[in-house]
C-alpha positions, -999 to +999 in steps of 0.1 A: +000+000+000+027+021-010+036+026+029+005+055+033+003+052+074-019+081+067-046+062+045-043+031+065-056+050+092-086+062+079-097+027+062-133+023+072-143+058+076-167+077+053-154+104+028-171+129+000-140+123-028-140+160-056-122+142-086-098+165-110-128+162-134-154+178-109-169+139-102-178+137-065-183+105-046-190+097-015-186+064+002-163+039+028-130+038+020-123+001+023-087-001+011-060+009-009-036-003-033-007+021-049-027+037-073-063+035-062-084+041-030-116+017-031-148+030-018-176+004-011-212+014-001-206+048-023-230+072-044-221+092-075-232+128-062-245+148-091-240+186-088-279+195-083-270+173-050-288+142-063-272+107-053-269+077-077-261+045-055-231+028-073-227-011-076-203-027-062-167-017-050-156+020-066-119+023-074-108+058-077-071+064-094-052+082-068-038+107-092-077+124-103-084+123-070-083+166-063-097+166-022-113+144+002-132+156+033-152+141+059-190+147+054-215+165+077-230+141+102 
C-alpha cells in the first residue's frame, strides 16, 4: 500500500472524494492499493445534489483524486 500510514488510518471511515474532473463520490473507504483508493457502499453525487447508489466496489485512481473531506454528520 505504497507505505501510506496516513490512508491506512482512515480505512473504514466515510469520505465525500471531488475528482480532478469535478466527479464527487462519497462512500467507505475500504482499502487501498498504490494507485487506487476503493470506496464500497458509495453514491455518485450529481452537482444539483442528487445521489446515484453505485454497484459494487468503486476504485478511484489516486492521481484524479483533487480533495477528500469528511461529510456532515
Amino acid at each position: 500500500m505504497r507505505g501510506d500510514r496516513l490512508v491506512k488510518s482512515h480505512l473504514r471511515e466515510r469520505y465525500l472524494v471531488t475528482m480532478t474532473d469535478g466527479e464527487a463520490f462519497e462512500g467507505l473507504l475500504n482499502e487501498a492499493d498504490a494507485n487506487h483508493l476503493i470506496f464500497v457502499d458509495s453514491e455518485a453525487v450529481q452537482q444539483s445534489g442528487d445521489r446515484v447508489r453505485v454497484d459494487g466496489a468503486l476504485w478511484l485512481p489516486r492521481e484524479r483524486i483533487a480533495y477528500m473531506q469528511q461529510p456532515k454528520a
